[in-house]
DRENPA-3360 file (N, C-alpha, C; in nm, 2 decimals, always signed):
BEGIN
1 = XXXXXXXX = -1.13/+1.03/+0.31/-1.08/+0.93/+0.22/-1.15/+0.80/+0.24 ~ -1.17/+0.69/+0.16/-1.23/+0.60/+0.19/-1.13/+0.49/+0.27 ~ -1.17/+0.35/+0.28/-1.09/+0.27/+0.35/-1.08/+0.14/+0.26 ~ -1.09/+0.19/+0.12/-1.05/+0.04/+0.03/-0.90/+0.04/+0.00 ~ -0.83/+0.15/+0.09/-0.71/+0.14/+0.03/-0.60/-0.02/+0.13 ~ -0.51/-0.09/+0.06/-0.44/-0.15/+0.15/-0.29/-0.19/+0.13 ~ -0.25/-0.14/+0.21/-0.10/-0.12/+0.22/+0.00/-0.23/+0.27 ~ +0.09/-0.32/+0.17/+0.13/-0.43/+0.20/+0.28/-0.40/+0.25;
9 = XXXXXXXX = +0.31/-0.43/+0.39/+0.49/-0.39/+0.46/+0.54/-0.54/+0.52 ~ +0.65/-0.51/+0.54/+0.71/-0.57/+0.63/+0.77/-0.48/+0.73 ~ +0.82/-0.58/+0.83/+0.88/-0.53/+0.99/+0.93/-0.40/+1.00 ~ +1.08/-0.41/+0.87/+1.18/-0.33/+0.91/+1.19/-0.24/+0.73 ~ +1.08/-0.19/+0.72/+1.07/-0.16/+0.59/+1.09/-0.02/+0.61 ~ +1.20/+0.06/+0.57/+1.17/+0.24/+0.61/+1.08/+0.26/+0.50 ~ +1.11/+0.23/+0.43/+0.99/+0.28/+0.30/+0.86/+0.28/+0.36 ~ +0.81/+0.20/+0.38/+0.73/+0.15/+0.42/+0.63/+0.20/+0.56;
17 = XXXXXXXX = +0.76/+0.27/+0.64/+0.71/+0.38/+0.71/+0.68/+0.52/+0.65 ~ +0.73/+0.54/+0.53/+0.71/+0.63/+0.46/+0.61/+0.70/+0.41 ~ +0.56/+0.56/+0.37/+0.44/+0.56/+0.30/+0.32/+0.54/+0.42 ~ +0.34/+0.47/+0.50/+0.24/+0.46/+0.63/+0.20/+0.65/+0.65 ~ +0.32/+0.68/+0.71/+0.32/+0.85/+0.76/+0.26/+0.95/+0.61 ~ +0.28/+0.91/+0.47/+0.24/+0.99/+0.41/+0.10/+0.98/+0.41 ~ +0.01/+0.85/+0.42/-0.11/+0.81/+0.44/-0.19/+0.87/+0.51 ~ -0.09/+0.87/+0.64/-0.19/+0.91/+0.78/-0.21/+1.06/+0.76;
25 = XXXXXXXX = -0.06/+1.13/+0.66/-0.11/+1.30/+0.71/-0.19/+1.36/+0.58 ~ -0.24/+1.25/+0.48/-0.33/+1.22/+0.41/-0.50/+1.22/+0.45 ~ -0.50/+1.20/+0.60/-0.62/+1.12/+0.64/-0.70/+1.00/+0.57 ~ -0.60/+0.91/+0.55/-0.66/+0.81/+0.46/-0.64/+0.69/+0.51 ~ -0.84/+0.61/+0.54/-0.84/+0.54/+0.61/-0.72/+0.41/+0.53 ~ -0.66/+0.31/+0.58/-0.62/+0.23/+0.49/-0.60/+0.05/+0.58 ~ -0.66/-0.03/+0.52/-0.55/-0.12/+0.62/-0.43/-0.17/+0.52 ~ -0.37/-0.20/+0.62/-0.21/-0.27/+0.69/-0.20/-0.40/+0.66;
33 = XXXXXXXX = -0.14/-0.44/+0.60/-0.10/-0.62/+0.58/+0.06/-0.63/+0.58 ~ +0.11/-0.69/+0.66/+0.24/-0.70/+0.74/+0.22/-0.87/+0.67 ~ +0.34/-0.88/+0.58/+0.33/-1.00/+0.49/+0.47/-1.10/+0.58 ~ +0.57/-1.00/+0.66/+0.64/-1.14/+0.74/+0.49/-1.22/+0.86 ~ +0.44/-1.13/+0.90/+0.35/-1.20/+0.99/+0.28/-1.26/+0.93 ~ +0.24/-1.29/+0.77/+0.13/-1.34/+0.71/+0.17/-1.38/+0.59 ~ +0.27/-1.51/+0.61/+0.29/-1.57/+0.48/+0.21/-1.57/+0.31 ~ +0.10/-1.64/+0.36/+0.01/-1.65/+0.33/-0.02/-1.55/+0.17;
41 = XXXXXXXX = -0.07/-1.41/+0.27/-0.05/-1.31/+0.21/+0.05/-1.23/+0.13 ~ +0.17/-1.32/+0.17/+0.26/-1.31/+0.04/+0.29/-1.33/-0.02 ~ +0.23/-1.45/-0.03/+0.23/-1.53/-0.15/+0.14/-1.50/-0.26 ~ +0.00/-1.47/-0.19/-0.09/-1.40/-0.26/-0.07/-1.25/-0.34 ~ +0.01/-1.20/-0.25/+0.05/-1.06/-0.33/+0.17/-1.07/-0.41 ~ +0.25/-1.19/-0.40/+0.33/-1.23/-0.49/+0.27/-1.28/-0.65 ~ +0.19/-1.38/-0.59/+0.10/-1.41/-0.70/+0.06/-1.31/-0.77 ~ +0.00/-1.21/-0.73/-0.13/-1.12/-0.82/-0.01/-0.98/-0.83;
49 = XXXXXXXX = +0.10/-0.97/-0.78/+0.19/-0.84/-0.89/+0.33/-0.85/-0.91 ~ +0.33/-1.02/-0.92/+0.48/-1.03/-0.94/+0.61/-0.95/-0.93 ~ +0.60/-0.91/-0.80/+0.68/-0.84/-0.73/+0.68/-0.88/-0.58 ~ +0.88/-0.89/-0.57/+0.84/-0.94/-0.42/+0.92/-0.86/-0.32 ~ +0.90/-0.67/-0.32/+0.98/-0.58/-0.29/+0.80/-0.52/-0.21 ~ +0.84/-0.47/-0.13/+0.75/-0.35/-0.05/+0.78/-0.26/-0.04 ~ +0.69/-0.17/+0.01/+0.55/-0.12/+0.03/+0.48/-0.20/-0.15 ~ +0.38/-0.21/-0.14/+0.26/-0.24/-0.20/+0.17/-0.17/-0.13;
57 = XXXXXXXX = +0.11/-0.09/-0.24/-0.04/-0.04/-0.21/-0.18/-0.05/-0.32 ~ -0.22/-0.07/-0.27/-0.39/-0.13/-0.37/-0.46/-0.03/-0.34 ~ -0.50/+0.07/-0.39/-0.65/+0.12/-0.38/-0.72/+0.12/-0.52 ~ -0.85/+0.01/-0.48/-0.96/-0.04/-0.53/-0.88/-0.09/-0.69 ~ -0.79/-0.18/-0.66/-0.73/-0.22/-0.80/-0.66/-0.16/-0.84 ~ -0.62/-0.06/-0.83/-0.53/+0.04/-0.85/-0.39/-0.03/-0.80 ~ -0.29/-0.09/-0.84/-0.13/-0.11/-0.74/-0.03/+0.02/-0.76 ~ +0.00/+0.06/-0.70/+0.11/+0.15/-0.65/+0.24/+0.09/-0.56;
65 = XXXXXXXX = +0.37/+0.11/-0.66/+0.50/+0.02/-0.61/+0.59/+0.14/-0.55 ~ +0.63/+0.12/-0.38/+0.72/+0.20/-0.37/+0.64/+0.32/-0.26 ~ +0.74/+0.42/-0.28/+0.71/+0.52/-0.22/+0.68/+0.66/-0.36 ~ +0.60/+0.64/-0.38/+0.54/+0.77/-0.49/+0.46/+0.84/-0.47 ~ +0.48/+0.95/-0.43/+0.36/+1.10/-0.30/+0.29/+1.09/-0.44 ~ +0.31/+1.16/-0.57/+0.28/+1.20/-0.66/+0.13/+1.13/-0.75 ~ +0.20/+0.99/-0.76/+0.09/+0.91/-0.81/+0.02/+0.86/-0.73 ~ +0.05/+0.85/-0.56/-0.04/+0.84/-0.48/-0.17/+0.93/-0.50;
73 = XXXXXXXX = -0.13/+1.05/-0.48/-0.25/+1.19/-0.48/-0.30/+1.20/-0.58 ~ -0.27/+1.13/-0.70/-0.33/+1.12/-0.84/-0.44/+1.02/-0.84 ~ -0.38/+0.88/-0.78/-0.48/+0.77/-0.79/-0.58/+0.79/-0.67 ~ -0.54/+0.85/-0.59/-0.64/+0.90/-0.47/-0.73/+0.96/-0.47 ~ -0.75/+1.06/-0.51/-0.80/+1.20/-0.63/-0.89/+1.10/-0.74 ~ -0.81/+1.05/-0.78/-0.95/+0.98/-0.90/-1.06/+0.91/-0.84 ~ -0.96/+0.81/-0.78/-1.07/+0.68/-0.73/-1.16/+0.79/-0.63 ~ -1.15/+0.88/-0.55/-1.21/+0.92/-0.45/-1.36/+1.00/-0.55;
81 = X = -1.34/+1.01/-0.70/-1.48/+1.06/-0.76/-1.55/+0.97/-0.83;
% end
């Protein structure tokens, strides 16, 4: 898998581990943006999907809200051809 994907959590997010672990047994490189540690960045991701709930995941423009196996492996699958 490539590594443009990027996965937006906080601390104590189970979801959020959810979607971590569904990633990894994915083998899909991804980074991590932990938005309590990085204001900043959540403001930005506030900004650009007017939502202010996690997991957020981006691959390559693509936003994916939540924990969704389904449309994950769909948008994964695409973007990856």
């Amino acid at each position: 898998m490539n590594n443009e994907i990027t996965l937006y959590t906080t601390t104590m997010c189970p979801v959020c581990n959810m979607v971590r672990e569904f990633l990894t047994n994915m083998n899909a490189d991804y980074k991590e943006v932990n938005v309590d540690l990085n204001p900043l960045a959540m403001i930005k991701l506030i900004a650009k999907t007017r939502k202010l709930s996690v997991p957020q995941i981006n691959v390559r423009d693509e936003w994916i809200f939540g924990f969704d196996p389904v449309r994950m492996i769909e948008v994964l699958n695409t973007k990856a051809n």
